[in-house]
C-alpha positions as CSV (number, residue, x, y, z in Angstrom):
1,X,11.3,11.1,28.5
2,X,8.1,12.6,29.5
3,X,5.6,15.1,28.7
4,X,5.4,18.0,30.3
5,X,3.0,20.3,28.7
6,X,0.6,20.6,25.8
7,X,0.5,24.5,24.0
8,X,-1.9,25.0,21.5
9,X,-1.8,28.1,18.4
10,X,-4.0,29.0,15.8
11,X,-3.1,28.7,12.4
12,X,-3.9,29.5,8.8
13,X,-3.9,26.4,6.6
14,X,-2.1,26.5,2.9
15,X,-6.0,27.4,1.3
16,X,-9.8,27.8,1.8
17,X,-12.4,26.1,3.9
18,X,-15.1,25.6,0.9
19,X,-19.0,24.9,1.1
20,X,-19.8,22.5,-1.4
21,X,-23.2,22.3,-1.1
22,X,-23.4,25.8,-2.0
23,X,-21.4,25.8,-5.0
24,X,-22.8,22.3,-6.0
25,X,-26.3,24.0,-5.4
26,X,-25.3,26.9,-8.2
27,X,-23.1,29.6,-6.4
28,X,-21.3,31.9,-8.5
29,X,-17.4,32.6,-8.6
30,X,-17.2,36.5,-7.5
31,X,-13.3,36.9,-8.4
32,X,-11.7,34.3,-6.0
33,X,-15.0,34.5,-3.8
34,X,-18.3,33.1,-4.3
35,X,-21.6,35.0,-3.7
36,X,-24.3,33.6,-2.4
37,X,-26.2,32.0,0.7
38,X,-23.8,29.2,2.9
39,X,-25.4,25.9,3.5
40,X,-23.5,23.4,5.6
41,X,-23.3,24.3,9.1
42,X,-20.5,26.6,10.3
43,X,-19.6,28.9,7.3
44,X,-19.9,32.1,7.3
45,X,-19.3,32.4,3.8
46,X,-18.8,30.0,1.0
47,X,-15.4,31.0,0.9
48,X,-13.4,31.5,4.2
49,X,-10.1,31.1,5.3
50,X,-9.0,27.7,5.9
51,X,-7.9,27.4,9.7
52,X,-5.9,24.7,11.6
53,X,-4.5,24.4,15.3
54,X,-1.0,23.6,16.0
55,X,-0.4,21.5,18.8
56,X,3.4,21.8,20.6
57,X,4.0,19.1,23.0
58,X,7.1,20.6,25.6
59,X,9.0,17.7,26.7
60,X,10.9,17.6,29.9
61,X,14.5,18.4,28.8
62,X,12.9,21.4,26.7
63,X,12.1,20.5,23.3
64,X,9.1,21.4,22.1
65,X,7.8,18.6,19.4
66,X,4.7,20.0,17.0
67,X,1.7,19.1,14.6
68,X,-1.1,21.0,12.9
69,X,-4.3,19.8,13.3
70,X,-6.6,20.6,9.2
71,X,-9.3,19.2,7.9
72,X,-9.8,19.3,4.2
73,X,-11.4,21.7,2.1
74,X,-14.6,21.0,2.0
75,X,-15.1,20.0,5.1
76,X,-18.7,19.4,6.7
77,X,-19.1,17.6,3.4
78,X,-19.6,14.0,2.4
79,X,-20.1,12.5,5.3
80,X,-17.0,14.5,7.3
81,X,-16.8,16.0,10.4
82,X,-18.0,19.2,10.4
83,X,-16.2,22.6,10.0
84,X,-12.6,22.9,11.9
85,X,-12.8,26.6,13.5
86,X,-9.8,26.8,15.6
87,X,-11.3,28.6,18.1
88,X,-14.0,26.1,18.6
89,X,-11.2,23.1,19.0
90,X,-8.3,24.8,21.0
91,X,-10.6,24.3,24.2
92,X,-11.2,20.6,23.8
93,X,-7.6,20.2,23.3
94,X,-7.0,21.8,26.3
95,X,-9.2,20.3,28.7
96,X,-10.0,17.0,27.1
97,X,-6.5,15.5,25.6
98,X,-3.9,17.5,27.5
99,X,-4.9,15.7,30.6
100,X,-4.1,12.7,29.0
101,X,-0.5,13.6,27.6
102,X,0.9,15.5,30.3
103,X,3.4,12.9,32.4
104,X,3.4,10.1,29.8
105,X,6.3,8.6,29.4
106,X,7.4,9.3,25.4
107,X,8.1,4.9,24.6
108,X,5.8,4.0,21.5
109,X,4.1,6.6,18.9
110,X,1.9,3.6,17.9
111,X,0.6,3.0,21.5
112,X,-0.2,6.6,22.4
113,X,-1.2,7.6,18.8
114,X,-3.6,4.9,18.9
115,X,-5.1,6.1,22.3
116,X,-5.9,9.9,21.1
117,X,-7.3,8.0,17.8
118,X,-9.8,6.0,19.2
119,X,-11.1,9.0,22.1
120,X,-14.6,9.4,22.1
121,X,-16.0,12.8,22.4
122,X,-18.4,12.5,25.6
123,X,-21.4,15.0,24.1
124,X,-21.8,12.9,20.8
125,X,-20.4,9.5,21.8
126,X,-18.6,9.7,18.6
127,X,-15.2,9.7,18.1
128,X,-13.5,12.9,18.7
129,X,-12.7,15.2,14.7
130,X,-10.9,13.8,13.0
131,X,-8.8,17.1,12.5
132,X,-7.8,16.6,16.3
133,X,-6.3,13.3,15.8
134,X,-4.9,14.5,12.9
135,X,-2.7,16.8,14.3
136,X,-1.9,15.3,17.8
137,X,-0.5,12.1,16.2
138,X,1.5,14.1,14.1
139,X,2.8,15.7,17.2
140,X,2.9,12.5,19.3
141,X,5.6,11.5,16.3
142,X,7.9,14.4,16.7
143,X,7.8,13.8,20.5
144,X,8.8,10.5,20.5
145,X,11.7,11.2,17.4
146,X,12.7,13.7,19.9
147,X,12.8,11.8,23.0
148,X,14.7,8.7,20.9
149,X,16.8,11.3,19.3
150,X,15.7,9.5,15.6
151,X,14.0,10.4,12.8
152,X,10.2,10.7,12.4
153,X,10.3,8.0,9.2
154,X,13.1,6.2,11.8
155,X,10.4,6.2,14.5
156,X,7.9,4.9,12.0
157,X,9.8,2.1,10.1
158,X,10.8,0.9,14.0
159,X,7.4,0.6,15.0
160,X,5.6,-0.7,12.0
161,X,8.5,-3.4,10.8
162,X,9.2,-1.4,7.5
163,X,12.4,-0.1,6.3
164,X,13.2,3.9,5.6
165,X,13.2,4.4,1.5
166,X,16.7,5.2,0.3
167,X,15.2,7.2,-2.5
168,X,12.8,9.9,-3.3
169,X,9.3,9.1,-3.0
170,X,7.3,10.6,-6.6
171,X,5.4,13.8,-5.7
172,X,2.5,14.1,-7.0
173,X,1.2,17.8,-8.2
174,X,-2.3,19.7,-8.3
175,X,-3.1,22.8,-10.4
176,X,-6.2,23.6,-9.3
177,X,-8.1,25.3,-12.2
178,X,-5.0,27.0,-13.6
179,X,-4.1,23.7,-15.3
180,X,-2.1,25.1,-18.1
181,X,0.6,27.4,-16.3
182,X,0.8,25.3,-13.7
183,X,1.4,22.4,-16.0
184,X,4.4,24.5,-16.8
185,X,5.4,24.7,-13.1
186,X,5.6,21.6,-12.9
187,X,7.3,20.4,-16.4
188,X,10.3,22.9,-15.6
189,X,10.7,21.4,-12.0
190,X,10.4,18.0,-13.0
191,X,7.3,16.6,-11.2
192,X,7.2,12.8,-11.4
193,X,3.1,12.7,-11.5
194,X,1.0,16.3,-12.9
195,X,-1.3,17.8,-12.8
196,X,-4.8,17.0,-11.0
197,X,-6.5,19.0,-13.5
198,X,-9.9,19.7,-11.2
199,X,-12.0,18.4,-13.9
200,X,-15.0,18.9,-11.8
201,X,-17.7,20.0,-14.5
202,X,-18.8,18.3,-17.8
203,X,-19.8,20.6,-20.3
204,X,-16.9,23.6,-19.4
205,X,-14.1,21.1,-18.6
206,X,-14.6,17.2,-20.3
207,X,-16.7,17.6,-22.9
208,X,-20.4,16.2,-23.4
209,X,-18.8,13.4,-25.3
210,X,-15.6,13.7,-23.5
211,X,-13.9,15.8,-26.2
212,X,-12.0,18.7,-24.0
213,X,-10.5,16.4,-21.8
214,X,-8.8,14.4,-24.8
215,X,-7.8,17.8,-26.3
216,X,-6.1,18.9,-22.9
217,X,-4.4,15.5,-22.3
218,X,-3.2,16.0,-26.0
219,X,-1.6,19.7,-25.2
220,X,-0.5,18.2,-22.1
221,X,1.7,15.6,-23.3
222,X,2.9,18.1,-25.8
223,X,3.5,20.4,-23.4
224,X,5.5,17.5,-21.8
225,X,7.6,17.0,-24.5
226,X,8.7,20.5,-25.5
227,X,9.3,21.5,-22.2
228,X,11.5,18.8,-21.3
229,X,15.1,19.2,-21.0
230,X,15.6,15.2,-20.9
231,X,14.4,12.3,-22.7
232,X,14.2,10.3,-19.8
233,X,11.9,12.7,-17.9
234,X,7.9,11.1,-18.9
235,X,6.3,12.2,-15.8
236,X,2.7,10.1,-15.0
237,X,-0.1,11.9,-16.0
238,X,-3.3,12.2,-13.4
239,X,-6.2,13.5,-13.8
240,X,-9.1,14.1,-11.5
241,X,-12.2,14.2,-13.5
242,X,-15.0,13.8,-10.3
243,X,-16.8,11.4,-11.8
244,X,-17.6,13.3,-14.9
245,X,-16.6,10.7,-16.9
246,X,-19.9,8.7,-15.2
247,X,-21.8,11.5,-15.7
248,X,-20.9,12.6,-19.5
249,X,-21.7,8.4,-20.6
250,X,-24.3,8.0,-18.3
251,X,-22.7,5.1,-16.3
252,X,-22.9,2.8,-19.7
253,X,-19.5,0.9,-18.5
254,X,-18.8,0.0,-22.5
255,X,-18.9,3.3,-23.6
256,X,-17.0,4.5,-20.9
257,X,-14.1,1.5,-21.8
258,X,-14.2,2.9,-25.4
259,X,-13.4,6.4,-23.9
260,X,-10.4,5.1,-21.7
261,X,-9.0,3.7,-24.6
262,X,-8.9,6.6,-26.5
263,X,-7.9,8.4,-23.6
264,X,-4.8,6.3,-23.4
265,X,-4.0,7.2,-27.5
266,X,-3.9,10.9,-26.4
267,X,-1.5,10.6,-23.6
268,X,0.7,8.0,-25.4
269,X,3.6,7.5,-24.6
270,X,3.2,8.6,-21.6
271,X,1.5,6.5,-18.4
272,X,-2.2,8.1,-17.5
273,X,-4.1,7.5,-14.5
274,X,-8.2,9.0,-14.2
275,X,-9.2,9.4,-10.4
276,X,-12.9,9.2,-9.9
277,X,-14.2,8.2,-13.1
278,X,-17.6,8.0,-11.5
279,X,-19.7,8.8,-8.6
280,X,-22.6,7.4,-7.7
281,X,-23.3,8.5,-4.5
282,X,-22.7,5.1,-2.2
283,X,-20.1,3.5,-0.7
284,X,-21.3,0.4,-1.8
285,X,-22.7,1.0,-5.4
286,X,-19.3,3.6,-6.1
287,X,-16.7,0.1,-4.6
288,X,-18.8,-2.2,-7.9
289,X,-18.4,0.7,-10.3
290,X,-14.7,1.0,-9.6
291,X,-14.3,-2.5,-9.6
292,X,-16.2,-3.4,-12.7
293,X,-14.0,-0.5,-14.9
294,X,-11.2,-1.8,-14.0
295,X,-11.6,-5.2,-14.3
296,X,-12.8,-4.3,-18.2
297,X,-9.9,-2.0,-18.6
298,X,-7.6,-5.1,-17.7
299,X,-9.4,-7.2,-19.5
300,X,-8.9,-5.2,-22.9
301,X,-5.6,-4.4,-22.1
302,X,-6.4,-0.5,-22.1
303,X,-2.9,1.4,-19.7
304,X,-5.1,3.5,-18.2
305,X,-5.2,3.1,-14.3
306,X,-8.1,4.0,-12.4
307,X,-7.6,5.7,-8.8
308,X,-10.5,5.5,-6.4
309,X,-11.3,8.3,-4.4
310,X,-15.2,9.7,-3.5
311,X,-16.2,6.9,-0.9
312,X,-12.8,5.9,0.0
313,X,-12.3,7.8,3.0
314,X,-11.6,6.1,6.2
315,X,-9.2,3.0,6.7
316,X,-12.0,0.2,6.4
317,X,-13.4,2.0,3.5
318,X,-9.9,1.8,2.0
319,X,-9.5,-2.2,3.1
320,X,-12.6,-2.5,1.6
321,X,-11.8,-1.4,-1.6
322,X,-8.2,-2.9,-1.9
323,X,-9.9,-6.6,-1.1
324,X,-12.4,-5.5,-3.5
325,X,-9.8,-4.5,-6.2
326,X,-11.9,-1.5,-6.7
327,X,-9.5,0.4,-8.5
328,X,-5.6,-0.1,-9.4
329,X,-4.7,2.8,-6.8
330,X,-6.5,4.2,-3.8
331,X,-6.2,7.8,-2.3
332,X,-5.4,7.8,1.3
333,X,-6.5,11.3,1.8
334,X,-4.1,11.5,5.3
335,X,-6.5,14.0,7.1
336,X,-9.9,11.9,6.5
337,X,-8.5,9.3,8.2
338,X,-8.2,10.9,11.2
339,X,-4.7,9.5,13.4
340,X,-1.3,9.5,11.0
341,X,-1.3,5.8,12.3
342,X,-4.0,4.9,10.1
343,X,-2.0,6.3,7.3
344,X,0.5,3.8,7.5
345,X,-1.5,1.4,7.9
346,X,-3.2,2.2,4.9
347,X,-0.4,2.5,3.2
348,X,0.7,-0.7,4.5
349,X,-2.7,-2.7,4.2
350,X,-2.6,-1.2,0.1
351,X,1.1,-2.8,-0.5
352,X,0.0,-6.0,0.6
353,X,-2.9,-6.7,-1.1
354,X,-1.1,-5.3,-4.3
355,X,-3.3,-1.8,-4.6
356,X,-1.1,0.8,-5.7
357,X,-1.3,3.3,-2.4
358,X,-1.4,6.9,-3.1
359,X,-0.5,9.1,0.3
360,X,-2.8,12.3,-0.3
361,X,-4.5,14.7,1.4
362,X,-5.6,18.2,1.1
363,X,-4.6,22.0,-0.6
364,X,-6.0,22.7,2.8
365,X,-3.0,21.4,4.8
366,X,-0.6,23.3,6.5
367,X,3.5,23.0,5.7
368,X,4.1,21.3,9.4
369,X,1.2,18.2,8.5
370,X,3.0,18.1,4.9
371,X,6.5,17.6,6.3
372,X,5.1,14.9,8.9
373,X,3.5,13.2,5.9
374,X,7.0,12.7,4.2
375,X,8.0,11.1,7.0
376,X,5.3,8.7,6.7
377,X,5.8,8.3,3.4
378,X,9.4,7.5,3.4
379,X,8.9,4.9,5.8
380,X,6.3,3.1,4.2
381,X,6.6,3.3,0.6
382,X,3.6,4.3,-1.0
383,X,3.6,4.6,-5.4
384,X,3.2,8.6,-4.8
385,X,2.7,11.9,-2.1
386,X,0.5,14.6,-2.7
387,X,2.3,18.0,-2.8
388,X,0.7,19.8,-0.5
389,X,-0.6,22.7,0.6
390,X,-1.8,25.0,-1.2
391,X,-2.7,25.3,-5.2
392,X,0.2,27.0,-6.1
393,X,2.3,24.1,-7.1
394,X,5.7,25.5,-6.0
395,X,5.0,26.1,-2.5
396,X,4.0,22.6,-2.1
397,X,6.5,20.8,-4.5
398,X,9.3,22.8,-1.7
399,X,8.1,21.9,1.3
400,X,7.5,17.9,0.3
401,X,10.6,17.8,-2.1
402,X,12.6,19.9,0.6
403,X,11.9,17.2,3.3
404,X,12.7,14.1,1.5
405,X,15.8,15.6,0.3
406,X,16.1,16.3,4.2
407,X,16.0,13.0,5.1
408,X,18.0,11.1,2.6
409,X,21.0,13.8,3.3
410,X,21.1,12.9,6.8
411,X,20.6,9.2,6.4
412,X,23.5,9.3,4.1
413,X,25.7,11.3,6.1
414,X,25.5,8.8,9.1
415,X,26.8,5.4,6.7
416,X,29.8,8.3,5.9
């Protein structure tokens, strides 16, 4: 089966292109706005709406496969490519990768996926945004599920030497600032791992001494427990504190293992994970941080798992973490990485060096990239998948939960 033609749309993503050097340089919340001057090249505001490109790939029998190219929120940011305007992007689609779909013959996702990964853009010798990768190896997938009439995950687990999970991957929740109601979202529909938390700022959300975010992990598990229509429902509990944690103990590792453990006495009994308990601003320096905490956390027996995230972007940063045991999970944040093929072998490189693998991503996804990333996740297994987009919690809950359930139905239908 071959291609026969490459359409492009433009799309709205599930939230908001952010600047964050502008709000970490002291702009305002205006309502759901912010006011003030952008800074990173590319907005127009430091709030805008978040924008994606989906790419349909026609087959020659008539199908039309599809993925949406997104980058993540705060894109431009941090090292990432810079801002992903659709109508800046359609064009190099359309005169720099169609030509190099259109005829192909649909045989291996992992060959032609691995192609558009590695393209070089021809202005800045670099390799082309990652957003565009993204999205056309999401597309790429569907094509070649389509042309082997099998299952995305199907096409995956072929390729890769895995084998398709025949249960429900744990989905993994974010609240965005509205971490008490959406805490509730999540308790009534039974999210395995809640709620995020954005604890992005010391003194307004963790505490100079760390004392709010004990007293929300407190009402949290409360919350958990009165809310709960089942004993046997004790969801994970992880937070993403942006390296306050670093910040509030001024990088003094022992006083920061004296606040995990009492961290771990306030979510008792229930499992807690902190994401980015530090950041110090280097790949290198933030890989020795992660992997002195939690060497000392194992060391004094303190159940509080630390997930790595600032610095861990691309797939050597996340090898170089896992050989580094640099934290006991990693975020693979799916659109950082560029191609869906270096998800799974993320994924993949984090099971075997025994790094729990977390399959992320972004609020700033669309509902076609989440649905793609089920199938990834299905056939490779990682601990848990990011609900995404969006920061309404039920939106994104449906369309990963929805998927998954999609999937097991009709694998179990065919052993009927």
């Amino acid at each position: 089966m071959k291609i026969a033609n490459v359409v492009c749309s433009k799309g709205r993503t599930g939230f908001y292109f952010d600047d964050q050097r502008a709000i970490k340089a002291g702009a305002q919340h205006d309502g759901f706005s912010y006011v003030g001057e952008t800074v990173t090249p590319g907005f127009h505001s430091i709030r805008q709406t978040g924008e994606a490109v989906s790419v349909m790939i026609v087959l020659e029998d008539g199908q039309v496969a599809y993925g949406d190219c997104a980058a993540v929120q705060y894109s431009g940011a941090g090292g990432r490519d810079p801002l992903f305007l659709a109508e800046d992007f359609i064009p190099v689609i359309e005169k720099e990768i169609k030509p190099r779909l259109v005829g192909r013959e649909l045989t291996s996702f992992r060959q032609l996926a691995g192609e558009i990964d590695s393209m070089v853009d021809a202005k800045t010798g670099k390799l082309i945004h990652t957003a565009l990768r993204y999205g056309v190896t999401q597309a790429i997938l569907d094509a070649v599920s389509k042309a082997k009439h099998k299952l995305m995950c199907e096409v995956v687990a072929e390729e890769y030497n895995t084998t398709v999970s025949e249960t429900a991957i744990d989905i993994f929740t974010q609240s965005g600032d509205n971490r008490y109601e959406n805490a509730d979202k999540m308790i009534i529909k039974g999210a395995q791992v809640l709620p995020h938390a954005l604890i992005n700022n010391v003194e307004e959300k963790l505490g100079k001494n760390g004392e709010l975010l004990i007293e929300y992990i407190i009402w949290l598990k409360n919350r958990v427990l009165s809310l709960r229509t089942s004993d046997s429902y004790n969801p994970v509990l992880h937070i993403d504190v942006y390296g306050t944690i670093g910040a509030a103990f001024d990088l003094d590792t022992e006083r920061m293992v004296s606040y995990f453990r009492e961290l771990e006495k306030a979510a008792a009994p229930l499992k807690l994970r902190i994401e980015g308990p530090m950041d110090v601003e280097d790949r290198e320096k933030q890989m020795l941080a992660l992997k002195e905490i939690t060497a000392r956390l194992h060391e004094e027996k303190i159940n509080v798992e630390v997930v790595a995230d600032e610095w861990c972007n691309t797939l050597e940063d996340i090898k170089y973490f896992a050989d580094n045991n640099a934290g006991d999970m990693l975020q693979i944040k799916t659109p950082d990485l560029g191609g869906i093929n270096n998800t799974i072998e993320a994924v993949l490189y984090c099971k075997e060096k025994g790094v729990g693998a977390y399959q992320g991503g972004t609020c700033n996804e669309t509902d076609r990239s989440a649905q793609v990333c089920v199938h990834l996740a299905m056939a490779t297994k990682p601990v848990q998948m990011l609900a995404k987009p969006g920061m309404g919690v039920d939106e994104g809950i449906m369309i990963v939960y929805n998927e998954m359930q999609r999937i097991l139905a009709v694998r179990q239908a065919r052993k009927a």
